[in-house]
C-alpha positions in Angstrom: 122.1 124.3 111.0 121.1 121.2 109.2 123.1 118.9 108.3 123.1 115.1 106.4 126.1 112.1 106.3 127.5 110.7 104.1 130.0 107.5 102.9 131.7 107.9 99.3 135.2 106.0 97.6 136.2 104.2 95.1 139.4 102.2 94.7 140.4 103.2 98.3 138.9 103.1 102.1 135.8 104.6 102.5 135.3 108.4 102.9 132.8 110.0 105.6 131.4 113.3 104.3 129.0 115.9 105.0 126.3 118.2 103.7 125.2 121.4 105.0 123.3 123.5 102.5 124.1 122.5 98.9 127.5 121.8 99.3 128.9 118.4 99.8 132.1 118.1 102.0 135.0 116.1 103.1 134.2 115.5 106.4 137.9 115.5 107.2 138.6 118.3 105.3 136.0 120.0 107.4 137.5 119.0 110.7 141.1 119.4 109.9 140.1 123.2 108.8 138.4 123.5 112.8 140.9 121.5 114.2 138.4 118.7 115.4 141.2 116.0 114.9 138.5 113.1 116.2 136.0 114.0 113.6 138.2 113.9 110.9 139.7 110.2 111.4 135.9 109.4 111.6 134.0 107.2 109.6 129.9 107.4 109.7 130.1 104.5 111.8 132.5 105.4 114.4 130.3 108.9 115.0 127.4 106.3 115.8 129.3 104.5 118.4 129.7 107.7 119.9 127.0 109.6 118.6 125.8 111.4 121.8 129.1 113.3 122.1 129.1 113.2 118.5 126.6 115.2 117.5 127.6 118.4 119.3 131.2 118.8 117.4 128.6 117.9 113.9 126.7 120.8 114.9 129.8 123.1 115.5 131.2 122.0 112.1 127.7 122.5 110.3 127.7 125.9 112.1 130.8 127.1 110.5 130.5 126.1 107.0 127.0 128.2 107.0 129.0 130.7 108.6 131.0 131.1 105.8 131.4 128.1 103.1 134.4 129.7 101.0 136.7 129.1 103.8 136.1 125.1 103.2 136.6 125.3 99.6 139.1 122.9 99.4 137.4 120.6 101.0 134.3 120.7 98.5 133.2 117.7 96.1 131.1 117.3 93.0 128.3 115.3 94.5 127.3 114.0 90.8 131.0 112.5 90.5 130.8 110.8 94.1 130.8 107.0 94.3 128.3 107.4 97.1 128.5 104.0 99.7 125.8 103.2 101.8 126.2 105.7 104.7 127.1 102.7 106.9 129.7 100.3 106.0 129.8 98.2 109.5 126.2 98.0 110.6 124.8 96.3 113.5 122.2 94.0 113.0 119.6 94.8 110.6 116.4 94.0 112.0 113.2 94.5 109.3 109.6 94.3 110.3 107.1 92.7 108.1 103.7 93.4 107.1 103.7 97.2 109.0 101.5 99.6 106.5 97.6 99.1 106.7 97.5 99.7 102.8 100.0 97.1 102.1 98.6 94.7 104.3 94.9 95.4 102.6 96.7 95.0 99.4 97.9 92.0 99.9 95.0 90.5 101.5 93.0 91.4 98.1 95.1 90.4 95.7 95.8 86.6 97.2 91.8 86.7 98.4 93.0 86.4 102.1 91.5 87.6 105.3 94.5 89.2 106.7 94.0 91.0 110.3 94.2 94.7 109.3 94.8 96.1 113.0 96.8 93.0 114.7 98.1 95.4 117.7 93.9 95.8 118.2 94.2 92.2 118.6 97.1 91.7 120.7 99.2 90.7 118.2 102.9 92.2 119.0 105.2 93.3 116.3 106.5 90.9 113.8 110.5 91.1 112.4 113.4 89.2 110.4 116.7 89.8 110.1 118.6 91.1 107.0 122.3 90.1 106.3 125.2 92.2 107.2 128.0 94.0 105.1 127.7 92.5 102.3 124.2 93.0 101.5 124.5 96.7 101.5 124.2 99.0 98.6 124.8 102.9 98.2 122.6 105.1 96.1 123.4 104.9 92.4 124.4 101.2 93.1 124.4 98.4 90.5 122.9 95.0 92.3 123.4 91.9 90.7 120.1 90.2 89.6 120.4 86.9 92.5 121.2 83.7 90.4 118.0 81.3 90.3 115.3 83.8 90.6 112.7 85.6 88.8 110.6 87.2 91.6 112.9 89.5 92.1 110.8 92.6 94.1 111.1 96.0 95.5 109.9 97.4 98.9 110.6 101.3 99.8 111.3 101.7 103.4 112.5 104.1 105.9 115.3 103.0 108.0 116.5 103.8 111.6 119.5 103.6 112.7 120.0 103.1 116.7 122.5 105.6 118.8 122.2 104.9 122.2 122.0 101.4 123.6 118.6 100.4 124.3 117.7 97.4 126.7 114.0 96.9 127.9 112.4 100.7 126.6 109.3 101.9 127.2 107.6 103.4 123.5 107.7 107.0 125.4 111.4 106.8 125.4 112.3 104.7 122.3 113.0 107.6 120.1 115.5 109.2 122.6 117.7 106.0 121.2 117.1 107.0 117.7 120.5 108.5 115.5 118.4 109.2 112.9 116.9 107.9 109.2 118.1 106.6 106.1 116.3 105.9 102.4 115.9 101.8 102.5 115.0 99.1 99.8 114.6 95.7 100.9 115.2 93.9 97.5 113.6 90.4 98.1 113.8 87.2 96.3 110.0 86.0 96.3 110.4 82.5 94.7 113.7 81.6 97.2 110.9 82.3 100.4 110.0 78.4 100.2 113.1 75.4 99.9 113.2 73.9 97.2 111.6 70.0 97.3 110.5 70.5 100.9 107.6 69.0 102.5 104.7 71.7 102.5 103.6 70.2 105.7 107.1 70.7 107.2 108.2 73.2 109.3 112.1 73.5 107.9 110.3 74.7 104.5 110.6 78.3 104.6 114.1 80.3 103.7 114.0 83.6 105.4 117.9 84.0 104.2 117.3 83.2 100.4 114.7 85.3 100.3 115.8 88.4 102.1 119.4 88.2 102.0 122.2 88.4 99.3 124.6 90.8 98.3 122.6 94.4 97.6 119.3 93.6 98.8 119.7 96.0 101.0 120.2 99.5 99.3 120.4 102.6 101.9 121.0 106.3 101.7 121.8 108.7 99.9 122.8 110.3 103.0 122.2 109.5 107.0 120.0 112.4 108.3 120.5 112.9 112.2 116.8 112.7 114.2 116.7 116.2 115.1 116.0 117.7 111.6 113.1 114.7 111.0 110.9 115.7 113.3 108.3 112.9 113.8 108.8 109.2 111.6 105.1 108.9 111.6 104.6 111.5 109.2 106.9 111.7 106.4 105.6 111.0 102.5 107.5 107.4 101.1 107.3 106.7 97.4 109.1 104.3 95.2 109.6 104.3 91.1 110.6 101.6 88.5 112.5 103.3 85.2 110.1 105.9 86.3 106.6 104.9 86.8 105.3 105.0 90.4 104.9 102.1 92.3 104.3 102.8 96.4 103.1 106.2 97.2 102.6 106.3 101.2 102.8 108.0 104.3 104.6 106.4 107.4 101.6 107.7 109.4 100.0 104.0 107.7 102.7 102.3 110.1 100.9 99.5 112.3 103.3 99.8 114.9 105.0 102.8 114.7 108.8 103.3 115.1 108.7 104.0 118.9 106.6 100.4 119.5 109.1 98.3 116.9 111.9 100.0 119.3 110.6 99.1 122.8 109.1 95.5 121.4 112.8 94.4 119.9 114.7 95.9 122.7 112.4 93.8 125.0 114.0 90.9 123.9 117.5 91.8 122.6 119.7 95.0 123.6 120.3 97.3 120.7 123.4 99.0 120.1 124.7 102.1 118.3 124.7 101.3 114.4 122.0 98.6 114.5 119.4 99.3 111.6 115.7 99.0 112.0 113.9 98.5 108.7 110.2 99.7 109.5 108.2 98.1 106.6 107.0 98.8 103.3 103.9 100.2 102.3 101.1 98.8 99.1 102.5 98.9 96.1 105.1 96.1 95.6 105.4 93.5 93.0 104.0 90.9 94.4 100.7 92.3 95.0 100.1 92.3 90.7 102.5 89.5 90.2 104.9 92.2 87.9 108.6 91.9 89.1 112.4 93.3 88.6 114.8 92.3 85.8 118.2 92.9 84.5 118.7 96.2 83.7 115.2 97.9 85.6 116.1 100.8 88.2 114.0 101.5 91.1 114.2 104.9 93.2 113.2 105.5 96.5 112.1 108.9 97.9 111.3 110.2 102.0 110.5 113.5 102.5 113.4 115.2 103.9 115.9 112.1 103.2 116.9 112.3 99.6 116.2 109.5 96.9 118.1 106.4 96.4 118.5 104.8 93.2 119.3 101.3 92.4 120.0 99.8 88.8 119.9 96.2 89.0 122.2 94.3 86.6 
């Protein structure tokens, strides 16, 4: 039986939850009711860590409330009342590859009048990725960010999201995936104008600001939900879209990946080990601001939708 994560509070410690069906669940209330005392003192982020052994007492749980959801009644919530977190609240490292769809890449090579390499792993170029910030730059789905002080770029980017299970050192891309948890929803909110210091030397090569740029608190929305890899089939088909206060924006497919989620994998786990609750952001696809030079501002909500992983919506403020 299918089933989908979840982190939710508000005023106290984050709550793990699941879904099975339509109903939304306690995932503690769920585990006391089977007597699976380890799952219910579980947060999203301790099943990672142990996700292999994990998944088996998720499936049992999932099993029963298909079986017969009355019995878990009291362990039911309103999901339109949750404070919904993103699903992790202690990620790894949050890796994020750059310029990975074929139409964003062609986008962008039209609208700044560039010749941009449009297959660079024809050309031997390897995969190309930054880092996001930790904790503090996450942000659940119906989350208010706060507009970053001394911008005006501010830009969207709908991505999908990975989130490591199993250590990985050295993969090949024919077992990458067997390291895969599963996928999240992902925005990676980016402050355009804070890319390049202020005052610094074009010709010098301390001039660009990867951190001001890609990291400060919310620019990194994920969820709704956490949906495990076995109910995704393959990450190179799934449909990605992103609106602003309801006009579409990015309309995709992750089959327009460059390097798909297998090679990102094997290339970053050839030259750093990754570890159960690291996040992978996989790129974004045509269709962002800066492409037309139209950007966020106070007030403006974006929504990101993946087929099969829910829509996350972020109002920023």
């Amino acid at each position: 039986m299918k089933y989908q994560l979840f982190t939710y509070g508000s005023g106290r410690a984050p709550q793990a939850g699941i879904v099975v069906g339509n109903a939304w669940l306690s995932l503690a209330g769920v585990a006391d009711r089977t007597g699976q005392a380890t799952l219910a003192r579980s947060s999203v982020d301790d099943l990672l860590q142990r996700w292999e052994t994990s998944q088996s007492a998720l499936r049992r749980l999932a099993n029963a409330v298909a079986e017969d959801a009355a019995v878990f009644s009291d362990a039911a919530l309103d999901a339109a009342q949750l404070t919904l977190l993103a699903p992790l609240t202690r990620p790894g490292v949050i890796y994020a590859a750059g310029a990975n769809y074929r139409d964003h890449v062609a986008a962008m090579s039209s609208a700044f009048n560039m010749k941009l390499v449009l297959d660079p792993k024809g050309v031997g170029i390897a995969p190309w990725h930054f880092l996001k910030g930790g904790a503090a730059n996450l942000s659940g789905h119906r989350g208010e960010v706060a507009f970053p002080a001394r911008t005006q770029r501010l830009d969207w980017e709908a991505e999908l999201a990975v989130v490591i299970g199993r250590h990985a050192s050295g993969v090949t891309v024919g077992s990458a995936l067997d390291h895969v948890a599963g996928y999240m929803c992902a925005n990676d909110l980016s402050a355009r104008d804070h890319f390049v210091r202020d005052k610094a030397d074009p010709s010098s090569p301390f001039r660009y600001d990867w951190i001001g740029h890609k990291s400060f608190n919310g620019s990194c929305p994920l969820g709704p939900v956490f949906t495990p890899a076995e109910f995704v089939g393959s990450p190179e088909n799934l449909h990605i879209k992103l609106w602003v206060n309801g006009e579409i924006r990015q309309d995709s497919n992750t089959s327009n990946h460059l390097y798909n989620v297998a090679e990102q994998i094997a290339h970053l786990s050839e030259r750093t080990d990754l570890y159960p609750g690291d996040v992978i952001l996989t790129g974004t696809p045509a269709g962002v601001g800066m492409e037309s030079g139209v950007f966020l501002k106070r007030g403006d909500v974006t929504k990101v939708w993946i087929d099969g992983l829910g829509e996350l919506e972020t109002r920023i403020v």
